[in-house]
N, C-alpha and C positions, 0 to 999 in steps of 0.2 A: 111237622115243619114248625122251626119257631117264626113271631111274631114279630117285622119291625117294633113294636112297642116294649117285647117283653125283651128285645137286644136293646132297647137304648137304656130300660130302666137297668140291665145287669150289668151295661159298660157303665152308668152313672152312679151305680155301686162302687165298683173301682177305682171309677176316676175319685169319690173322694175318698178312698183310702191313698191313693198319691199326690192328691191338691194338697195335702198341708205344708209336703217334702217341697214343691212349688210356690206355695206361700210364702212360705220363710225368706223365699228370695223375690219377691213380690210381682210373682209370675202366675199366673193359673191356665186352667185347661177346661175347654167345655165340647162336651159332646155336641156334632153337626150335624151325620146323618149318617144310616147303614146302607150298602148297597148291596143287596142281597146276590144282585147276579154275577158278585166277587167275592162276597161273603169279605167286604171291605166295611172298615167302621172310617170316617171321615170327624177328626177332631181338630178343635183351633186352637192354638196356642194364644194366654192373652198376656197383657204384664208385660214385666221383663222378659220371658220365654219367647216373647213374638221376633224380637229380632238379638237373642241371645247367641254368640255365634255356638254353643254347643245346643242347641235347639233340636237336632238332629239325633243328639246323642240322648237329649234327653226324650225323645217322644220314641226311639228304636229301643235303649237301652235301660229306660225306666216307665214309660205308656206304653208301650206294645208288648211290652216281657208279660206286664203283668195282667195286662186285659187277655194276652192265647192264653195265658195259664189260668187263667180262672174261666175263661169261656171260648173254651177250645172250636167250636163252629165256626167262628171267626179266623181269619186267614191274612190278615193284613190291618195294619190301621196306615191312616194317612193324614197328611197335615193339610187343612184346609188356608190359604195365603187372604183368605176375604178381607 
């Protein structure tokens, strides 16, 4: 069974191999929490990406592509609005 800790450090790999593509447009992304009894990863959008209207597009089509492919246990990510 993996470890809340060792999911947030292997999504927080990830996320900054995508934070730079986010940067540039002075938006970033930070890991919130895993909820294992979804196998759901919960991440915030910060920057311009918080109320970006492709926000959407970028947390399904560019944060969740690459967090299942790199760490296939994981089964959803989602946007935290905090």
């Amino acid at each position: 069974m993996t470890i809340p800790q060792d999911i947030e450090q292997r999504v927080n790999m990830v996320l900054d191999k995508v934070r730079p593509y986010l940067q540039a447009d002075e938006g970033d992304v930070m890991f919130v929490r895993y909820e294992p009894e979804h196998s759901t990863v919960v991440v915030r959008l910060l920057g311009n990406c918080y109320d970006c209207p492709l926000a959407l597009m970028t947390l399904r089509g560019g944060i969740e592509r690459h967090i299942l492919y790199h760490i296939p246990e994981i089964k959803r990510i989602e946007a935290d609005r905090g």
